[in-house]
C-alpha angles and dihedrals in degrees: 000000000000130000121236122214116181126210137187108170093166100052111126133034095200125111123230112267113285096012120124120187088191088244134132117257097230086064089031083062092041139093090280089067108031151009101238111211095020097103095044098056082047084062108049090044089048093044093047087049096037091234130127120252123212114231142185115245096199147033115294074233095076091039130335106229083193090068121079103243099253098054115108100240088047084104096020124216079189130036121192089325094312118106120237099209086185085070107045106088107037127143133225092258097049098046091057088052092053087054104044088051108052108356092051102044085050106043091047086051094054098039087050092055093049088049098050086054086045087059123117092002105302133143127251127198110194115197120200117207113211142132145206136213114237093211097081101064103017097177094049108043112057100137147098116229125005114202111204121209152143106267088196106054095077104208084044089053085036098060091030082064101050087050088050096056097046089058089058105051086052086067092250115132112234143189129194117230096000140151086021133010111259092231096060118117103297149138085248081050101050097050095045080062104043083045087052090050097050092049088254090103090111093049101053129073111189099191127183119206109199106198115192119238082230083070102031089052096048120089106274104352108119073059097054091053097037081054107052080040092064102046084056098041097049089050085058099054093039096050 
């Protein structure tokens, strides 16, 4: 059997009470700030599973929890080609602070619940629930679905494919490791490493799904992905 953990680090595009980016709140409610439809796609497949998912409260644009806490856009100056004035004079205080209080909590929660699938030997897939918006690179992102992973950690690339042909049985087009590599800077990323580290690298699958906005936008269509997704997923566990 394998062990499930659900993400969602783009979530929400909100700010905490009181606090003010300086940015417009067209962009504030764009993809430089959020990945509309991915939550919604963690739920369904969390509800249909009857697992939690872990989820960002607030914008990428106040801190990405997709981002380790050292990387430079964890607290972006730019944000998918739009500035975050808020950001852009913090000091070194302030910007630890940011991060103890939201990219630390998160980040321990998630790595407790791999672990604890990790535990006595067993085996954990963690799906990470994000989009993209086609727009920015027309030519280039004519699909439906991307699922990121590590082609060279074997049981990661094995599961990865098994998601990536569900999806498209269910008539969904997909690309593997599209838009993004699944080995760029990421929470998925972080913990593969940490896994390896510890001697659990075979045992844990980080794996990124990357919905369109073409899809999430569309009339049931977060539905249509949470649910292929399912049908795969619950093989997996089962099995």
């Amino acid at each position: 059997m394998i062990g499930v953990v659900l993400s969602c680090e783009h979530a929400s595009w909100t700010l905490p009470p009181g606090e003010d980016l300086g940015v417009p709140g067209e962009v504030l409610r764009g993809q430089a700030s959020w990945d509309h439809g991915a939550y919604e796609i963690a739920a369904r497949i969390g509800e249909a599973l009857g697992l939690p998912v872990h989820a960002g409260a607030f914008s990428r644009m106040y801190v990405d929890l997709n981002r380790p806490a050292d990387h430079d856009g964890v607290i972006p100056v730019v944000s998918y080609g739009a500035e975050v004035p808020g950001n852009a004079g913090l000091t070194a205080a302030e910007r630890a602070a940011r991060l103890a209080l939201l990219h630390t909590p998160y980040w321990d929660a998630v790595r407790r619940d791999v672990r604890a699938r990790l535990r006595d030997g067993g085996r954990c897939l963690h799906v990470s629930s994000h989009s993209f918006a086609p727009e920015l690179d027309p030519e280039r992102r004519q699909f439906d679905v991307g699922v990121l992973y590590d082609p060279a950690a074997a049981f990661e690339a094995q599961l990865a494919e098994r998601l990536v042909f569900g999806l498209k049985r269910a008539g969904l087009n997909v690309r593997a490791n599209q838009p993004y590599k699944g080995v760029e800077p990421a929470l998925v990323t972080s913990l593969r490493g940490e896994a390896a580290a510890s001697g659990d690298g075979a045992r844990y699958a980080g794996i990124e799904i990357e919905t369109s906005h073409a899809v999430t936008r569309q009339a049931g269509g977060c539905a249509r992905v949470a649910a292929a997704l399912v049908a795969e997923i619950e093989a997996l566990r089962l099995g």
